[in-house]
N, C-alpha and C positions, 0 to 999 in steps of 0.2 A: 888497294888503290883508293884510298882514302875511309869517309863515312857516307851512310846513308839520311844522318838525320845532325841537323845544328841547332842550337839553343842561340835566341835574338829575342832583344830588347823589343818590347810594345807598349803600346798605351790600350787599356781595358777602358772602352766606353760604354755604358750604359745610360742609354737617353730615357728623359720620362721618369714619371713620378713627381710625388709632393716636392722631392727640394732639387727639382730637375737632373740637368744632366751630371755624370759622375764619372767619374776618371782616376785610372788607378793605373800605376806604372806595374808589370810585372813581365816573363819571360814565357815566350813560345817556343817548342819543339817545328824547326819548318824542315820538308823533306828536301836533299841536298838535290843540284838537276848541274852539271859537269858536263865538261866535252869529253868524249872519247873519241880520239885518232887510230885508227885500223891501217898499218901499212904491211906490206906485201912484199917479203925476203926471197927473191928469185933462186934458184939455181938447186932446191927440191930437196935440199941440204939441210939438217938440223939449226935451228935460230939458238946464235951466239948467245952466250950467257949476256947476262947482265953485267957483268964488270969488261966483258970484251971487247975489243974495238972494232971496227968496221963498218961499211958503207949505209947507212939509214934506209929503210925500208921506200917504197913506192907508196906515196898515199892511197889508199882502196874508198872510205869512206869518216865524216866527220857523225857522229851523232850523239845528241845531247841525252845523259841517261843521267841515273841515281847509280854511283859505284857501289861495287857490292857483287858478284859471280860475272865479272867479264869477261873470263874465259867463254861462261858458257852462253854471254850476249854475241861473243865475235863465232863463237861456234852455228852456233843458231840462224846468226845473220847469213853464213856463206850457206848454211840452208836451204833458208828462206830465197838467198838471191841464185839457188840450184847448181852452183860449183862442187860442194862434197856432201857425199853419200853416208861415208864410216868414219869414226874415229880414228883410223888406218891414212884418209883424206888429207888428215893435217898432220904435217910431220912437228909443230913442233908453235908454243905463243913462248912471247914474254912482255912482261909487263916492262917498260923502257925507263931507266933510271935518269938518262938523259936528257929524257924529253915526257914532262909530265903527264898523264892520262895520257898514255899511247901503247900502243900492244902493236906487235910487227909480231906476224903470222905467217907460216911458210908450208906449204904443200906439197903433196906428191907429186914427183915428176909424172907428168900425162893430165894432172889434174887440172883442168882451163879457170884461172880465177875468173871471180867475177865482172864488168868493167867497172874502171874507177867512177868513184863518186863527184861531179865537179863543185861538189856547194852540200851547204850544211846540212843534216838529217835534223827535224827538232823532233822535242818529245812530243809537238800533238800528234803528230802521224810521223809514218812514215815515208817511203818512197811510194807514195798513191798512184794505182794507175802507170807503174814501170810496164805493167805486161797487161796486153787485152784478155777476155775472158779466153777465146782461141788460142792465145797464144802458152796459155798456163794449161790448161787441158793439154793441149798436144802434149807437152814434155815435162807430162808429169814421168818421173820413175815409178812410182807406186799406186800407180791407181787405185781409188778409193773406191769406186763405184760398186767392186764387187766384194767388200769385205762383209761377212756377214754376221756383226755385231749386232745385238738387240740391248737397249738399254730401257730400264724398269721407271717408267712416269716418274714413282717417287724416288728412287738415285736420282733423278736429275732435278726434280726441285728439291733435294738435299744438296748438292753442289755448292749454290751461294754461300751457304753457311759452311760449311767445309773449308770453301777457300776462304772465309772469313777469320776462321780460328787460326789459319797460319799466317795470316797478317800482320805481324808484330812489329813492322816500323810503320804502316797505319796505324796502329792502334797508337805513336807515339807521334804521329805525325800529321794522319787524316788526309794528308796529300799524296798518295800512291795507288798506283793500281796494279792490279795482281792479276796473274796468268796459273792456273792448274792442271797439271794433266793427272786424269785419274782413269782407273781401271773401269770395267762395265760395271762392277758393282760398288763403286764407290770408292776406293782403298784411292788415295793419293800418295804419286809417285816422283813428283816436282810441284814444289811450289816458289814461286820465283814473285820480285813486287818492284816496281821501275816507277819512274815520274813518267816515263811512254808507255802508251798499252805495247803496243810491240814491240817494245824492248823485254819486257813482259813476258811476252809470245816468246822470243829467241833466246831468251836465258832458259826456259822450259825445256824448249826443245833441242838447245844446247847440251843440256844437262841430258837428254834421253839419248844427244846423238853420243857423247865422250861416256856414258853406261852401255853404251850397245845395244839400244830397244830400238832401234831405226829398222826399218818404218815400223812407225806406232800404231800398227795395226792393233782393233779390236779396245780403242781407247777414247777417252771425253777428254775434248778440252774445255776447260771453263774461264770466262773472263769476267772479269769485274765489270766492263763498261758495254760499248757499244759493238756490233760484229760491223767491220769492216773488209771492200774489198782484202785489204793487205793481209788481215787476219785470218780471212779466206783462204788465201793464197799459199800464208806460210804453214795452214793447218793442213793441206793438201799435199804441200809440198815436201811434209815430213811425215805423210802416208795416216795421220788420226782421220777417222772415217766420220767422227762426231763432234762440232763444235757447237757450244752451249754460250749464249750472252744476258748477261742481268737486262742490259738492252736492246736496242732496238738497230735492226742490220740496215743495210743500204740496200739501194735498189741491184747495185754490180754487184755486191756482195752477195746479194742471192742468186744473183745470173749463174755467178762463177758455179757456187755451191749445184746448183741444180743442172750444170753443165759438167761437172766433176763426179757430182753421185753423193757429194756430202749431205749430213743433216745436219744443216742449220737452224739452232730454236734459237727466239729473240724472246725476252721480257719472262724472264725466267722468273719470280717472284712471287714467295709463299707457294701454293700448290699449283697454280696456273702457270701456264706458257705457250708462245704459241710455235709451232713449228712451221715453218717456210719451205722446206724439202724436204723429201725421204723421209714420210711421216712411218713409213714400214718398219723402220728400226725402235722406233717408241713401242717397249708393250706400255 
């Protein structure tokens, strides 16, 4: 469903110097940012092919991502919004030949989707702030608090760079941010890269939920940007016991964390960092 990255016309300006400003016509690599439509095929039934007819899906939610593994951003998303547990959950996506960027997704009978979205998701955030710290605690499935992973100071200032080297529509692009889940000892297991940090987050954990590693116990997750409530929320929510951020978390993003039992480190950078929660699990 489409690209990640577009080539556009610019003007190169370089001000200053002896024969002043300078200007040079040449082309930029810019990261692509698209709507994705999520609708919702009742009746627990296999989703119609793509050349089949019938009734269009219920809209679930609108969000602006970079295409590129939507399966495993719409996988991730019902996650993150706590409707499915297994890959067993969804009986079935397709991508809508009908109706551009749209994926209609249909689930197991028993399985409660999630409620629909009334207005657009963008890529700076998410759905911020959907659920209170108590209300995420209570119903988590997998509690994090008791998982008993230790992760090695230097694994986790090796992280950044890790997810750096699988960045390859940044490195063509410089407008994307990236989501890694990796082992305690470093091995990366998902690498995923969105114009959203959580869209990010939900193709990751898409991608662990359609491999069978749910709950991702005994795992790091690393993010390129800032640790956010939401980021919180969906690392919990798909049982990683460790989230790691280049920067710096919010005040509820650590409420959660430290009401959930997660480790939260923020300002992850060269050897330093500083951890926020559950400094037990840092040797």
């Amino acid at each position: 469903m489409g690209v990640s990255s577009e080539r556009r016309k610019v003007v190169r300006v370089r001000a200053g110097g002896p024969a002043g400003q300078v200007r040079s016509a040449r082309s930029d690599t810019l990261a692509v940012e698209e709507p994705l439509m999520v609708r919702l095929v009742r009746g627990g039934g296999p989703v119609r092919s793509p050349s089949s007819a019938g009734p269009a899906g219920e809209p679930l939610t609108l969000t602006m991502r970079t295409p590129g593994h939507d399966f495993d951003l719409v996988a991730g998303w019902l996650v993150g919004e706590g409707a499915v547990a297994a890959a067993s959950d969804i009986v079935g996506m397709k991508a809508c030949t009908d109706e551009e960027n749209t994926i209609d997704v249909a689930l197991r009978r028993g399985v409660r989707p999630p409620r629909p979205r009334a207005f657009a998701t963008t890529s700076a955030c998410g759905v911020c702030g959907s659920d209170t710290v108590v209300d995420v605690a209570g119903a988590l499935r997998w509690p994090v608090a008791g998982d008993p992973v230790t992760v090695g100071a230097d694994t986790v200032a090796a992280l950044p760079g890790l997810l750096r080297e699988h960045q390859r529509a940044f490195d063509r692009t410089g407008g994307l941010h990236a989501a890694g889940l990796f082992t305690a000892d470093g091995v990366p297991l998902s690498v995923r890269e969105d114009v959203g940090r959580h869209n990010a987050v939900d193709k990751v954990v898409g991608a662990a939920l359609r491999d069978g590693r749910l709950p991702a116990a005994g795992t790091v997750l690393q993010v390129s940007g800032r640790a956010s409530f939401e980021l919180v929320q969906k690392a919990v929510r798909a049982g990683i016991p460790v989230l790691s951020a280049i920067s710096a978390p919010s005040t509820l993003a650590v409420d959660l964390a430290e009401e959930c039992g997660l480790t939260l480190l923020g300002f992850v950078r060269g050897e330093s960092m500083n951890v926020y929660t559950r400094a037990d699990r840092l040797r």
